[in-house]
NUMIMAR-137622 format. One record per atom (N, C-alpha, C, CB): y, x, z. Coordinates in steps of 0.02 Angstrom, whole numbers, plus 50000, padded with zeros to 5 digits. Glycine has a CB too. Layout:
N
YXZ;...
This chain:
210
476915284143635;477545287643642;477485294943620;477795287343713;476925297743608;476815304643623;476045304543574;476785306743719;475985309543541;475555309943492;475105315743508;475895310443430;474405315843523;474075322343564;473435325043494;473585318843664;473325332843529;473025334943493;472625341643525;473425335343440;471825342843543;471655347043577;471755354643523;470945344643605;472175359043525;472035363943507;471995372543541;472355362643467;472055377143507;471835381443559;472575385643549;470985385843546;472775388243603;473365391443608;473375395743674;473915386343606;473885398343695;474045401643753;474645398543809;474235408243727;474605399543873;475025395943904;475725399843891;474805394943977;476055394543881;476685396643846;477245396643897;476875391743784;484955381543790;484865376643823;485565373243758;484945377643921;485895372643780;485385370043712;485195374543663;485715364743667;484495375343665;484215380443667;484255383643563;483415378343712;484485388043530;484545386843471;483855386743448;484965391143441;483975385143356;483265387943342;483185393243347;482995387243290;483465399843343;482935404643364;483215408143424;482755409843306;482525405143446;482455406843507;482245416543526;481875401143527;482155419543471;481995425643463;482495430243460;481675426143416;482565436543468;482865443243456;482965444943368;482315449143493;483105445343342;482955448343260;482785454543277;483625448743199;482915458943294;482515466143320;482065465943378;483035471743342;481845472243405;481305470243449;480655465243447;481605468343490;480355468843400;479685463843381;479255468843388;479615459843303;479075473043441;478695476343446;477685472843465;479125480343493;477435473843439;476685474043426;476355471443484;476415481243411;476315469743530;475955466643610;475595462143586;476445462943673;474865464943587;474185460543579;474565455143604;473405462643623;474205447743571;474245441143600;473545440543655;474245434943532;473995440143697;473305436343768;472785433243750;473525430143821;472145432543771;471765427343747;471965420543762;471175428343768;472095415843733;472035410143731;471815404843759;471915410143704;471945398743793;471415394743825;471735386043799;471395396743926;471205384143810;471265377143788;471775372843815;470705374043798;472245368943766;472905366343809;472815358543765;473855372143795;472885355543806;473185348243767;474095347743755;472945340643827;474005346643678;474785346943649;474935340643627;474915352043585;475685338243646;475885332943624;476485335043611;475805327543660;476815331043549;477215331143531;477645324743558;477075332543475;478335325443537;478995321643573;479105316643480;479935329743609;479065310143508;479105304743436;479895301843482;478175296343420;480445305043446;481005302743457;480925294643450;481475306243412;480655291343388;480785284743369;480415282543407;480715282543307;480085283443461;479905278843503;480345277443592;479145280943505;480815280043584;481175282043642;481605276043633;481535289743646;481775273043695;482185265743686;483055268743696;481905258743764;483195263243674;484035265243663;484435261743709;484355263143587;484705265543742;485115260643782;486025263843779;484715260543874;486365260643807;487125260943821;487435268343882;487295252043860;487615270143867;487585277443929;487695274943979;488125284043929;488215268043988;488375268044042;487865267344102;488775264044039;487105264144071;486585261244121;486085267444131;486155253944089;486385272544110;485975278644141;486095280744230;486235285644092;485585282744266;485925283244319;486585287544362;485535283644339;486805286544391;487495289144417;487355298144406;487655286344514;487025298744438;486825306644462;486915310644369;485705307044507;486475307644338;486275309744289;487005309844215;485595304944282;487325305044222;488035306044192;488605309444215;488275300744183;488465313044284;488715316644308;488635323844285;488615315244358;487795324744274;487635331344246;487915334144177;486955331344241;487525325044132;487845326844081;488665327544066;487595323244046;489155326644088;489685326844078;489995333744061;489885323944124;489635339244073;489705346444081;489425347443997;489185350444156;488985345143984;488825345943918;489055341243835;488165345743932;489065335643859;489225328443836;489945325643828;488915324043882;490455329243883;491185325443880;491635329643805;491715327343976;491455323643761;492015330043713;492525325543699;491705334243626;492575317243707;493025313843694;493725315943709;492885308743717;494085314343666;494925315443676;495225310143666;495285320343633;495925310543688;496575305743656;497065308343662;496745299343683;497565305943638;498305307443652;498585303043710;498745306043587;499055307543735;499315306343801;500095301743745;499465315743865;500535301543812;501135300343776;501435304443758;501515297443798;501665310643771;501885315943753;501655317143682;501725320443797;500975315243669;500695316443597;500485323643590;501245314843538;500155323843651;499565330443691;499005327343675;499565332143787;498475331543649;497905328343643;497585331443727;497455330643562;497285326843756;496795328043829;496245326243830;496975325143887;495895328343849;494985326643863;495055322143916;494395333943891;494555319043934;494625312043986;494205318844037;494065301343959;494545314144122;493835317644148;493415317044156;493715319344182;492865322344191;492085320044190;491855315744237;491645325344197;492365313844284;492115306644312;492445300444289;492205306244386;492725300544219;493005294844209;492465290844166;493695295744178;492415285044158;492055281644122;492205282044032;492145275044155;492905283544038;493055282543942;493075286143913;493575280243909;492635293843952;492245298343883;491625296443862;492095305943896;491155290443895;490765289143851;490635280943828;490235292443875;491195278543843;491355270243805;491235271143761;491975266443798;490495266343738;490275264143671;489785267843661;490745264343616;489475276043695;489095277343686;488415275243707;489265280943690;487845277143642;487215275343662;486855284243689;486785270843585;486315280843704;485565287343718;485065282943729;485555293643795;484505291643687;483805287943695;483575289743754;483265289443644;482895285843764;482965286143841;481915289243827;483285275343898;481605294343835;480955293543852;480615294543919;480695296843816;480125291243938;479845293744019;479085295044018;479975287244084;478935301644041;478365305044014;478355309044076;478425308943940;477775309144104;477435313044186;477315319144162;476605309844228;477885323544165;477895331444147;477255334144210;478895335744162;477425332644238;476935336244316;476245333444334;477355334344396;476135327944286;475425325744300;475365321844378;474915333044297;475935319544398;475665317144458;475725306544458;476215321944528;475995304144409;475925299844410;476475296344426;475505299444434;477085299844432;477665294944427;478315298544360;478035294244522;478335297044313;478635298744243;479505302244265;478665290044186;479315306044214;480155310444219;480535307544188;480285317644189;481165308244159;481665305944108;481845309644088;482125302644116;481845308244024;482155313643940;482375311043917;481815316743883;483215312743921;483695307743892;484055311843823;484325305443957;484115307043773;484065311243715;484935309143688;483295308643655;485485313843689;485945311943678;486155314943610;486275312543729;486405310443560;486585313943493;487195310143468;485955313743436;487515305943489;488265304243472;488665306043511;488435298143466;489025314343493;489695313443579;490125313443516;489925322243665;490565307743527;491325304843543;491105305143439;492225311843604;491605309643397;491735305843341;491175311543318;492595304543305;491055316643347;490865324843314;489965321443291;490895334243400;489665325443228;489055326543207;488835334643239;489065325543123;488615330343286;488115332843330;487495335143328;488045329743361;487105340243345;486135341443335;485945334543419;485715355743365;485505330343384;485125327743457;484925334143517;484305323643432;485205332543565;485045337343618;484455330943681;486015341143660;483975334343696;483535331143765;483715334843827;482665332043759;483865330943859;483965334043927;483325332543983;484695331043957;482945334444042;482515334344070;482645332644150;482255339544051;482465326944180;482675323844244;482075323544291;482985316644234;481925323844336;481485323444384;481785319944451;481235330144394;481335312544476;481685310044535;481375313744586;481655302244547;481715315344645;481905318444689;482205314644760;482305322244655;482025312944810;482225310144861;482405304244819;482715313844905;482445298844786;482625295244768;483365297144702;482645292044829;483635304344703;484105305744654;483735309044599;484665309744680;483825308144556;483805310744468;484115319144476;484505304544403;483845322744463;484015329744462;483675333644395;483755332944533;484045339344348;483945341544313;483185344344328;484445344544302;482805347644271;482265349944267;482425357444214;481785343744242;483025357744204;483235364044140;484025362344147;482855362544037;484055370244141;485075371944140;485005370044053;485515384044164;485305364444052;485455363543990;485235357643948;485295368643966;485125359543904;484615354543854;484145358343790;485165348543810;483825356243771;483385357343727;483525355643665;482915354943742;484005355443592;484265355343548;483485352943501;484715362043540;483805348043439;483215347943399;482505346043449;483175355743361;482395340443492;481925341143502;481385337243472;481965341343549;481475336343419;480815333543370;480475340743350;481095328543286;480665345643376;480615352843382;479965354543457;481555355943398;480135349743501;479615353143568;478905349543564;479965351243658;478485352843603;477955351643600;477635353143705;477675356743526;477375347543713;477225347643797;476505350443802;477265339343838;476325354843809;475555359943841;475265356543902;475755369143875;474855355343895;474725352643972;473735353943986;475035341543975;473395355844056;473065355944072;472995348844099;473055360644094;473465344944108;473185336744150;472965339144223;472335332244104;472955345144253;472915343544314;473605342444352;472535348344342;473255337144424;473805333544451;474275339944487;473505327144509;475025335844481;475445340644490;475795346344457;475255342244521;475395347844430;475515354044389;475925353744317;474825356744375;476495355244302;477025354644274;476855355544198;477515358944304;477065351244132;476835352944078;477005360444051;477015348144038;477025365843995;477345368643966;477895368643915;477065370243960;478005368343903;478565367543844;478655371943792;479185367543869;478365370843749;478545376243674;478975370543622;477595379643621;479285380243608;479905375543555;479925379643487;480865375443593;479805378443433;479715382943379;480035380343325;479045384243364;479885384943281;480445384543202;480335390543155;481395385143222;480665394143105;480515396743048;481275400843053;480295390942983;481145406443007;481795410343007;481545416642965;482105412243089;482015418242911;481935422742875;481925430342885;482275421342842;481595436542879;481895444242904;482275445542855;481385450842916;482275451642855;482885455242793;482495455142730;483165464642807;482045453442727;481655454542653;481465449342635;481065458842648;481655443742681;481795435942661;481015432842676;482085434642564;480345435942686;479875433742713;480055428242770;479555439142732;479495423042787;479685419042833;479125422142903;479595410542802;479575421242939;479335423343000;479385415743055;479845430443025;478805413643090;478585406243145;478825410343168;477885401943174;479195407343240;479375408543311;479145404343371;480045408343313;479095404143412;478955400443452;479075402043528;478425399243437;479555399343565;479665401743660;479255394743695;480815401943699;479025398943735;478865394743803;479135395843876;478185395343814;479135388343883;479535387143962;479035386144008;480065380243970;479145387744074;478615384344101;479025383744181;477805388944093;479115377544226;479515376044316;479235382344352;479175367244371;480005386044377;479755391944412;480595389644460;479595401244353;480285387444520;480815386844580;481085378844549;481555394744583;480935375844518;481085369244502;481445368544434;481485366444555;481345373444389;481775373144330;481225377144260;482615378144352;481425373444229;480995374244160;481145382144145;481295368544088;481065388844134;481255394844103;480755397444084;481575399144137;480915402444033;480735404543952;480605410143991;481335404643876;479805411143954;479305415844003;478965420943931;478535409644059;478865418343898;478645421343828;478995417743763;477805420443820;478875423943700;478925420743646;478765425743603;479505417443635;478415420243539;477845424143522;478205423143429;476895420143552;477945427243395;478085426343304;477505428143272;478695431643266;477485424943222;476775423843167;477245427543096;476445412243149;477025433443068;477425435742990;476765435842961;477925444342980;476605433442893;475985437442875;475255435042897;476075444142905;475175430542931;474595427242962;474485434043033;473795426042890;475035437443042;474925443843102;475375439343163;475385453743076;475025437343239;475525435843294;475705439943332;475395431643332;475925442643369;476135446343403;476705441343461;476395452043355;476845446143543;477075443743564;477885449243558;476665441643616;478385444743568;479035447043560;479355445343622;479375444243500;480165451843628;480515451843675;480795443543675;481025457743668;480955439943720;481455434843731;482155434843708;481485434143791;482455430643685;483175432543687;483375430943734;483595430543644;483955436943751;484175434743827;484675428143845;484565441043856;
């Protein structure tokens, strides 16, 4: 499901690609580094299912992000359905992946939604963690492009993966400048703690965008 690779790095909604400032790139040595196991997210291995068989809790969340369906009323008002109705997402599918962000041995859910209603959409992943027996978010939001993230992990038990999300972006002199933010569960939610840019084979760490 997940494709690994030991390399050396530093511990690192819908979130865009750049995740960076265009100004504020001021110079902050990069930390030393320590050994992380990286895996990447293989969308095509994520099974597909019907929205409706996602769990209750969890189509509830998404509905805040996900409800864009419309129709016409009789009046010949166009209206959005509501977010507890079932026929903003009739007919829709999502991918579904389950991967032990926390190392403890019972798998999260990353539900990958990229058809709302008629619109061409970016695939967005959203991040679930069970909880007393309910499905509860793991991030305000979703993660856009995530054939884009990459999971950091030490493998010790419990302890929550990282999350880097990176991409490419031009300055004013059209050079390409890497970006890259990292998330890491602080009070039960994934948030963006660093982010770092490569111009020039030079890294440096950079302000966050707010």
């Amino acid at each position: 499901m997940f494709g690994s690779a030991c390399v050396e790095t530093q511990s690192k909604d819908t979130e865009s690609s750049s995740v960076l400032q265009e100004s504020q790139t001021s110079p902050t040595p990069v930390q030393t580094p320590s050994k992380l196991k990286i895996e990447k997210f293989d969308i095509n291995k994520a099974e597909k299912i019907s929205f409706s068989k996602l769990p209750r809790e969890i189509i509830k969340y998404l509905a805040q992000y996900e409800n864009r369906a419309e129709y016409t009323d009789k009046n010949g008002e166009l209206q959005s359905y509501p977010a507890d109705s079932p026929k903003w997402y009739e007919g829709r599918f999502v991918k579904v992946l389950s991967k032990d962000l926390n190392n403890d041995g019972v798998p999260e859910k990353i539900v990958i939604c990229d058809d709302s209603a008629e619109y061409d959409v970016e695939p967005t992943a959203y991040l679930f963690i069970l909880k007393d027996s309910q499905w509860v978010n793991l991030h305000s939001g979703g993660f856009g492009s995530p054939g884009k993230l990459e999971l950091l992990s030490t493998a010790n038990t419990s302890e929550f993966d990282i999350i880097g999300y990176g991409g490419e972006r031009k300055d004013v002199d059209g050079k390409t400048i890497k970006f890259t933010g990292y998330w890491r569960v602080e009070d039960g939610q994934y948030k963006r703690f660093e982010c770092r840019e490569t111009k020039e084979s030079v890294e440096k760490t950079v302000p966050c965008q707010k």
